[in-house]
Each structure stands twice: as C-alpha cells, then as structure tokens.
MOPAC internal coordinates of N, CA, C and O (Angstrom, degrees):
PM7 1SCF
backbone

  N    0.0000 0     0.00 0     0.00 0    0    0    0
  C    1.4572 1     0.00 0     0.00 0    1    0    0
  C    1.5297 1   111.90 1     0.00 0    2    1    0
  O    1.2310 1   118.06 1   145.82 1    3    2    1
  N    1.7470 1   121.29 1   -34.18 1    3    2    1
  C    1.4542 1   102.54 1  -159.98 1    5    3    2
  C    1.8229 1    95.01 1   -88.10 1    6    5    3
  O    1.2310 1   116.53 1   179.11 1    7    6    5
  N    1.2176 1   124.20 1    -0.89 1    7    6    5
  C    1.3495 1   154.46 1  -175.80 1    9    7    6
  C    1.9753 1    85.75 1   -57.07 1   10    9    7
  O    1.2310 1   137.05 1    92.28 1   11   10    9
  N    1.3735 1    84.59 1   -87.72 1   11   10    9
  C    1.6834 1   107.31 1  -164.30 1   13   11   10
  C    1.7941 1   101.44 1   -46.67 1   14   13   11
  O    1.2310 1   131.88 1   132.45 1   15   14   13
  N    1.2358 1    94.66 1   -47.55 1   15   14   13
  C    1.7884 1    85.79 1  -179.33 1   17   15   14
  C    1.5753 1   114.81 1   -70.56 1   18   17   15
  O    1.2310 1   117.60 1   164.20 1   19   18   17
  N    0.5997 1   122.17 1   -15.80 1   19   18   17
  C    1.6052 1   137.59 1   164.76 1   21   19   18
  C    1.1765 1   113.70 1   -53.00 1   22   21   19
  O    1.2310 1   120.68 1   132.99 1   23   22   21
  N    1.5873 1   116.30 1   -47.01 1   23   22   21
  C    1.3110 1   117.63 1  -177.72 1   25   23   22
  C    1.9065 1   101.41 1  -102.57 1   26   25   23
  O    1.2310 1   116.12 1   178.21 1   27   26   25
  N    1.1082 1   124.97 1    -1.79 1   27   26   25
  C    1.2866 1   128.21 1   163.88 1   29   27   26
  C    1.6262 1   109.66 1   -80.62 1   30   29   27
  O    1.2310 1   114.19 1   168.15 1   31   30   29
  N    1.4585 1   128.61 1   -11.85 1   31   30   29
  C    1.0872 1   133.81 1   173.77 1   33   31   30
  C    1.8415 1   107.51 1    73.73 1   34   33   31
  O    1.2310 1   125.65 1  -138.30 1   35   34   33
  N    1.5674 1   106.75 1    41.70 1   35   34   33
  C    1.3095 1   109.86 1   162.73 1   37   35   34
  C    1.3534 1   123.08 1  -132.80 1   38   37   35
  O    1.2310 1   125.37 1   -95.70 1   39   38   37
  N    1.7029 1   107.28 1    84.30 1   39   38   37
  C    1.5002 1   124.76 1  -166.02 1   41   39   38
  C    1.2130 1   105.59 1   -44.54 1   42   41   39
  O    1.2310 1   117.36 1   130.63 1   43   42   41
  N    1.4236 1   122.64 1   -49.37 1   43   42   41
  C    1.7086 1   120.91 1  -151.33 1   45   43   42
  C    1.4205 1   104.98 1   -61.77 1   46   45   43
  O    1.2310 1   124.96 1   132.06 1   47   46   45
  N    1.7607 1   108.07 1   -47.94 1   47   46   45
  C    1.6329 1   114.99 1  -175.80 1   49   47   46
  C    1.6458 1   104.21 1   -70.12 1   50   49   47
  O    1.2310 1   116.38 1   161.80 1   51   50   49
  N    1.3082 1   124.48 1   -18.20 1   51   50   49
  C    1.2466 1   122.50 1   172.78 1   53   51   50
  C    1.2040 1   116.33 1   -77.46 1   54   53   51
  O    1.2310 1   119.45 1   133.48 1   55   54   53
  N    1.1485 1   118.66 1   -46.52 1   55   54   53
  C    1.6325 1    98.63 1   166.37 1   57   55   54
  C    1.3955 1   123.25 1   -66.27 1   58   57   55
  O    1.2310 1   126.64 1   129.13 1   59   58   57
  N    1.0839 1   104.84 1   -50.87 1   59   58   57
  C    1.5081 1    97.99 1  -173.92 1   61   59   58
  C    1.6400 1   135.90 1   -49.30 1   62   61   59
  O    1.2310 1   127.59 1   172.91 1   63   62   61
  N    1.6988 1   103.01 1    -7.09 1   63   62   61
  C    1.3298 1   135.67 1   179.29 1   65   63   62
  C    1.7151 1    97.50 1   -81.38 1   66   65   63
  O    1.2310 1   126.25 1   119.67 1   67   66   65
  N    1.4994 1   105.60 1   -60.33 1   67   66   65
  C    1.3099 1   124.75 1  -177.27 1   69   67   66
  C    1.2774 1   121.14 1   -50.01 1   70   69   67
  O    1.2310 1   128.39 1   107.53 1   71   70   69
  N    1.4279 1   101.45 1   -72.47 1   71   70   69
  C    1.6284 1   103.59 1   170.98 1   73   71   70
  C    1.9049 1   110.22 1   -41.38 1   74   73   71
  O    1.2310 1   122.64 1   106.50 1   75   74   73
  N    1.1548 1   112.54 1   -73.50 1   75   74   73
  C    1.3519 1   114.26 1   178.10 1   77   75   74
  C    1.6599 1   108.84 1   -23.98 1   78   77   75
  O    1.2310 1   117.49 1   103.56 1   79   78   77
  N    1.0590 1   122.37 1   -76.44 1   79   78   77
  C    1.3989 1   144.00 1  -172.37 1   81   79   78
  C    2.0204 1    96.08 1   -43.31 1   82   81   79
  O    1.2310 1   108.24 1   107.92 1   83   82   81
  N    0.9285 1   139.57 1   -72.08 1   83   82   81
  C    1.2823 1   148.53 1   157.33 1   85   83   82
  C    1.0210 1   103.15 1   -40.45 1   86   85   83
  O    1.2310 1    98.51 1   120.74 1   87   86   85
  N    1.4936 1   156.13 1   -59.26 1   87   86   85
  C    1.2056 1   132.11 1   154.45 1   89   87   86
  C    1.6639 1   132.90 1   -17.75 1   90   89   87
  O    1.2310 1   135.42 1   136.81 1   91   90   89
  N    1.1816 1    87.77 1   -43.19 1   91   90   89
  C    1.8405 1   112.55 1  -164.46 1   93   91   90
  C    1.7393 1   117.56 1   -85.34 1   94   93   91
  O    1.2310 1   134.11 1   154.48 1   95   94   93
  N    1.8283 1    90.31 1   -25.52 1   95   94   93
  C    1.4653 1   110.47 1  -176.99 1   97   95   94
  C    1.4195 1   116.81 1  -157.16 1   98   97   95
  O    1.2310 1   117.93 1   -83.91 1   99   98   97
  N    1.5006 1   121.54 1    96.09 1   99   98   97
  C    1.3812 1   103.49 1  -173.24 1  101   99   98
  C    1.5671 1   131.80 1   -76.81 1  102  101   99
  O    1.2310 1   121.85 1  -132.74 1  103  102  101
  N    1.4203 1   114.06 1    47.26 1  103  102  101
  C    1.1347 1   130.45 1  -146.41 1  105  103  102
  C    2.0135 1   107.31 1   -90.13 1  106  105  103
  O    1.2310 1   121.85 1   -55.08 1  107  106  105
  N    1.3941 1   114.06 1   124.92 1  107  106  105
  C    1.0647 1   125.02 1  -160.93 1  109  107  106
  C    1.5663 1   112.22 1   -51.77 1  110  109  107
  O    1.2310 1   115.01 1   169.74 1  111  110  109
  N    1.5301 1   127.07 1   -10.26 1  111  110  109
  C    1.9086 1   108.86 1   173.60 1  113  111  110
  C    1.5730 1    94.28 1   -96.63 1  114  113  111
  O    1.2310 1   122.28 1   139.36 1  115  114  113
  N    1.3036 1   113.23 1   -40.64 1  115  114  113
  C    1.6377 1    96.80 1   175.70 1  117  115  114
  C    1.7917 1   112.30 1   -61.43 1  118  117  115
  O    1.2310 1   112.19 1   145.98 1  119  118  117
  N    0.9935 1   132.35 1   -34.02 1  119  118  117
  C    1.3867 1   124.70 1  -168.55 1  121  119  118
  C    2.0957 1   106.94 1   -74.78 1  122  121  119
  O    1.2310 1   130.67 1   165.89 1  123  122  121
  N    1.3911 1    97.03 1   -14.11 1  123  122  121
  C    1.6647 1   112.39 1   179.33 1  125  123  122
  C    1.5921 1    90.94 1   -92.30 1  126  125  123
  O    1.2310 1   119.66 1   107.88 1  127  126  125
  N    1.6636 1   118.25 1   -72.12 1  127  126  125
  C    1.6372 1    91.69 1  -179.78 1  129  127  126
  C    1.2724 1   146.05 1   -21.92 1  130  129  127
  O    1.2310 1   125.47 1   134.04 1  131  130  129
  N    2.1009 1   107.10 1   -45.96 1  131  130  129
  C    1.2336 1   122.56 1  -153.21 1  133  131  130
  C    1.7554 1    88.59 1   -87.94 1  134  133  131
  O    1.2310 1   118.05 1   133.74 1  135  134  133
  N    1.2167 1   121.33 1   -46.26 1  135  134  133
  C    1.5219 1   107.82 1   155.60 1  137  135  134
  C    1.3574 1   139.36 1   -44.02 1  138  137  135
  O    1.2310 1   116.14 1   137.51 1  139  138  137
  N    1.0745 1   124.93 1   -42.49 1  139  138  137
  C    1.9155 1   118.54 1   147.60 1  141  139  138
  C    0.8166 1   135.53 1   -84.83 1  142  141  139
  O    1.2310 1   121.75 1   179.28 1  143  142  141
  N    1.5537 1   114.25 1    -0.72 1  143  142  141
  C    1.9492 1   102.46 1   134.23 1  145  143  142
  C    1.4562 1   131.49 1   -54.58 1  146  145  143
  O    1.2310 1   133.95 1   131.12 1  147  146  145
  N    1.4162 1    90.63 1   -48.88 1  147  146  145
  C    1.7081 1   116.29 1  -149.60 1  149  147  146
  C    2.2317 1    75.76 1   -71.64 1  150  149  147
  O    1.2310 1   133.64 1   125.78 1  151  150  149
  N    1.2529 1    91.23 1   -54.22 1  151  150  149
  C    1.7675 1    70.54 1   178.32 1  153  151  150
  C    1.3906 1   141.75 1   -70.05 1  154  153  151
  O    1.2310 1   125.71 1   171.83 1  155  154  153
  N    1.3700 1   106.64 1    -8.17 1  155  154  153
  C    1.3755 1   127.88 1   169.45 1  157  155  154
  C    1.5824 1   104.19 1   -55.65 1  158  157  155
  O    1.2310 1   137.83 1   129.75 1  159  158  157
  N    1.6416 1    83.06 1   -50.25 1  159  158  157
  C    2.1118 1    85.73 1  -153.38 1  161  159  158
  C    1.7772 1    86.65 1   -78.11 1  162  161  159
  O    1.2310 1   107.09 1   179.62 1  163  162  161
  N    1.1179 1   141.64 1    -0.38 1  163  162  161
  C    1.3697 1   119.52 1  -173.66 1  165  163  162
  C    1.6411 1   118.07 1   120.77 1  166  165  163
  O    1.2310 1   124.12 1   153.32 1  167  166  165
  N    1.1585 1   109.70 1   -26.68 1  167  166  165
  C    1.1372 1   134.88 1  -166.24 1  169  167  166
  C    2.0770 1   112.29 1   -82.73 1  170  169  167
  O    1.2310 1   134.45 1  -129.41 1  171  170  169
  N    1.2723 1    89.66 1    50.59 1  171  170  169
  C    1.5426 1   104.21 1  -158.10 1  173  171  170
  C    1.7944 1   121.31 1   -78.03 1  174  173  171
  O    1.2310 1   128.18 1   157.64 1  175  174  173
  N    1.5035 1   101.86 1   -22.36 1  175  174  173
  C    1.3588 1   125.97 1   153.11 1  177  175  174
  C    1.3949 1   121.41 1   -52.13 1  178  177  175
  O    1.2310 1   128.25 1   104.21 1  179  178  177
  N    1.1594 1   101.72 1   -75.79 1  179  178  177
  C    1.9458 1   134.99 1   168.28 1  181  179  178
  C    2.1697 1    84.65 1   -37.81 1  182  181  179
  O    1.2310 1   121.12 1   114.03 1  183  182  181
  N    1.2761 1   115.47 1   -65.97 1  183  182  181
  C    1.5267 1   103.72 1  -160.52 1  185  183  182
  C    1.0853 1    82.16 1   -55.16 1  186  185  183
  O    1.2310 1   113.17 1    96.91 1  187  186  185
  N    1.7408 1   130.52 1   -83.09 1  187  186  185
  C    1.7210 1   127.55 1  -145.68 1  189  187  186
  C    1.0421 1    92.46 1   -28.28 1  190  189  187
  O    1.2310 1   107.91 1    86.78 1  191  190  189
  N    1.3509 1   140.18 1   -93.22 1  191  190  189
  C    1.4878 1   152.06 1  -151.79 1  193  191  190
  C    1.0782 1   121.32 1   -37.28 1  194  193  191
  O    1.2310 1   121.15 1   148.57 1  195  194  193
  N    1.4550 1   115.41 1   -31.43 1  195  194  193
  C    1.6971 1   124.12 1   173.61 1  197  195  194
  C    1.6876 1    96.63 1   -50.68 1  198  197  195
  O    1.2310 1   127.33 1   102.37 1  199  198  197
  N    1.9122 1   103.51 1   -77.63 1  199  198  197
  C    1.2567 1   120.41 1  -169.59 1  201  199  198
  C    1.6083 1   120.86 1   -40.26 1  202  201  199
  O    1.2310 1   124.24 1   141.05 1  203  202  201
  N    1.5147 1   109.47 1   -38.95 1  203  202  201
  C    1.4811 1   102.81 1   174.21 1  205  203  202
  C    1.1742 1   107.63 1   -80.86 1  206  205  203
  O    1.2310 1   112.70 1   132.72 1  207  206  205
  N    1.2017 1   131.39 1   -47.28 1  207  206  205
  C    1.8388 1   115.02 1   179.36 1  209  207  206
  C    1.3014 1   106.49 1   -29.63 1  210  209  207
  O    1.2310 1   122.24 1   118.86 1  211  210  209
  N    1.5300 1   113.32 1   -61.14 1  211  210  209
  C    1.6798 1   126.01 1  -143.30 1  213  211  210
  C    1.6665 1    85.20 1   -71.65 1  214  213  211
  O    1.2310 1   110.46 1   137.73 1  215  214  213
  N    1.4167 1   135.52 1   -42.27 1  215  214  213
  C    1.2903 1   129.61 1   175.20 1  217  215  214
  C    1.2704 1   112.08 1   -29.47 1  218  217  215
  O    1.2310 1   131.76 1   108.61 1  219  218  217
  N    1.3021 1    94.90 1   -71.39 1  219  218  217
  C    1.8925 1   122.79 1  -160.37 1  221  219  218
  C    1.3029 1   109.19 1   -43.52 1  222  221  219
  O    1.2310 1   128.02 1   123.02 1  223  222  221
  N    1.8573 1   102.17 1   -56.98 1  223  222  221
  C    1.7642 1   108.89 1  -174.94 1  225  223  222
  C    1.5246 1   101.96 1   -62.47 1  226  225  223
  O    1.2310 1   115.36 1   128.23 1  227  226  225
  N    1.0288 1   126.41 1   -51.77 1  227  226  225
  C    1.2648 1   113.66 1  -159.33 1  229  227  226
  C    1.5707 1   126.94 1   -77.31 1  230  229  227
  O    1.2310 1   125.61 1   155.13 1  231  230  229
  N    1.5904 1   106.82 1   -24.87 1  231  230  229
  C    1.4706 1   106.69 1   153.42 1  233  231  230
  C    1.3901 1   130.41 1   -81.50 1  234  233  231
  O    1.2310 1   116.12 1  -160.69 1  235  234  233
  N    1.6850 1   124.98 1    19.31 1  235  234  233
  C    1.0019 1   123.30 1   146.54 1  237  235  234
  C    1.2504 1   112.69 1  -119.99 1  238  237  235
  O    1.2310 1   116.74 1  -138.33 1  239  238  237
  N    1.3260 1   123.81 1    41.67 1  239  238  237
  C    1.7649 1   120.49 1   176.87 1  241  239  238
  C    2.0602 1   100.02 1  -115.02 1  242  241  239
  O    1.2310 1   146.11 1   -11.85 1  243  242  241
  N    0.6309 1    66.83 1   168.15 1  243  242  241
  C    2.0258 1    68.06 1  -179.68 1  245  243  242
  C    1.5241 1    92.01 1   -92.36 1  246  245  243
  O    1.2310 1   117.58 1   -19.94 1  247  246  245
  N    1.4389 1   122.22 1   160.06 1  247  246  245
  C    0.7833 1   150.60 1  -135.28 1  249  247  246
  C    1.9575 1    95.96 1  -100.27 1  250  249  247
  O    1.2310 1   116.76 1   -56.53 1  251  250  249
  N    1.7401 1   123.76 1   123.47 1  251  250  249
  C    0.8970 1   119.63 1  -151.14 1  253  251  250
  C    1.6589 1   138.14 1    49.07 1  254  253  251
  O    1.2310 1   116.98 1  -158.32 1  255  254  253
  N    1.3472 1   123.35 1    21.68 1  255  254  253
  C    0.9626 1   131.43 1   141.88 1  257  255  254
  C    1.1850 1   123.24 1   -87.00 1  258  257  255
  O    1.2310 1   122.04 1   -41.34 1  259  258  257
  N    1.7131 1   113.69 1   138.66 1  259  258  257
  C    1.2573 1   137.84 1   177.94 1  261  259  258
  C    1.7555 1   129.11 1   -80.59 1  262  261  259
  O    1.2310 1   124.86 1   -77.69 1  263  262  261
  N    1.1675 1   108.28 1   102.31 1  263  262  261
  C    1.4380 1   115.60 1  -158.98 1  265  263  262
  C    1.9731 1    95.48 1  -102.18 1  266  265  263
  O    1.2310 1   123.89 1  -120.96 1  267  266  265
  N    1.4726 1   110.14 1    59.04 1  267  266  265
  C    1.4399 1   121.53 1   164.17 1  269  267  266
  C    1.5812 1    97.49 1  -108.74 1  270  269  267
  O    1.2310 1   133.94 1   155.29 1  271  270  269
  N    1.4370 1    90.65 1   -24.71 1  271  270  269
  C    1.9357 1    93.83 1   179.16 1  273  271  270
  C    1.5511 1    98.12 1   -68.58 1  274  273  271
  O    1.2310 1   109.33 1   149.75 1  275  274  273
  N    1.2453 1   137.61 1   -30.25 1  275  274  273
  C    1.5139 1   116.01 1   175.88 1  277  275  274
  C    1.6853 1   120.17 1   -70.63 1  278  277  275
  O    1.2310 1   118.87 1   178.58 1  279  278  277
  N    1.3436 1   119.76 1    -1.42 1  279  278  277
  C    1.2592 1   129.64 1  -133.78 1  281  279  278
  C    1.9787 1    83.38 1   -87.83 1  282  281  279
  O    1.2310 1   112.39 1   -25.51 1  283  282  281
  N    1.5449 1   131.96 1   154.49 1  283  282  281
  C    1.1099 1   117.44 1  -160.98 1  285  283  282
  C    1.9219 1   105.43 1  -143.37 1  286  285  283
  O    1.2310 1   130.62 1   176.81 1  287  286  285
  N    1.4818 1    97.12 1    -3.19 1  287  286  285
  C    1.3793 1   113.41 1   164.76 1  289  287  286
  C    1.7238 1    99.95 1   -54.42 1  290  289  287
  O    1.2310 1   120.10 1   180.00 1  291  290  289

C-alpha cells in the first residue's frame, strides 16, 4: 500500500504505510522504498539515514537473521 500511494503522489499516506511496514520488517526493498519517499517528499536527510542504518545493521548481523528484533519502537 505505502508503494501504490507513492506512485499516486500521496507522500504523507505513503509513509505512514512505510514507516509502519519497516517497523514490522526491516527488510532491504522496504527500507529502499521508505527512502524514495522520504526523498521525494523532501525529507532527504531522514532518507540517507534510513539507508545507512539499514547498511550498518545488516552487515554486522549474520547472515539470515532478522534485525526487527533490534527494532525499539
């Protein structure tokens, strides 16, 4: 869903789909989506920062581990 609104050109409901969803799963095409939203709408800081976190954790997690368990929301 925050996909489709994205391409409907309604950032706010797109993130808020997004973020949620990345919350739920820190899984590498959602953590790239929620970054070309977040840079769409302006929010171009907020994207970098997504992308390097999601870097960082995942090249120090072993391989098929799920790093939603770090998640602190």
């Amino acid at each position: 869903m925050g996909w489709i609104q994205y391409q409907l050109e309604n950032y706010p409901k797109s993130l808020e789909y997004l973020h949620k969803a990345y919350r739920l799963n820190k899984d590498t095409e959602i953590a790239g989506h929620l970054s070309e939203v977040l840079s769409a709408s302006g929010q171009k800081d907020e994207a970098n920062r997504i992308v390097l976190l999601h870097h960082l954790v995942e090249a120090t997690l072993p391989f098929g581990y799920n790093p939603t368990l770090l998640d602190n929301d």
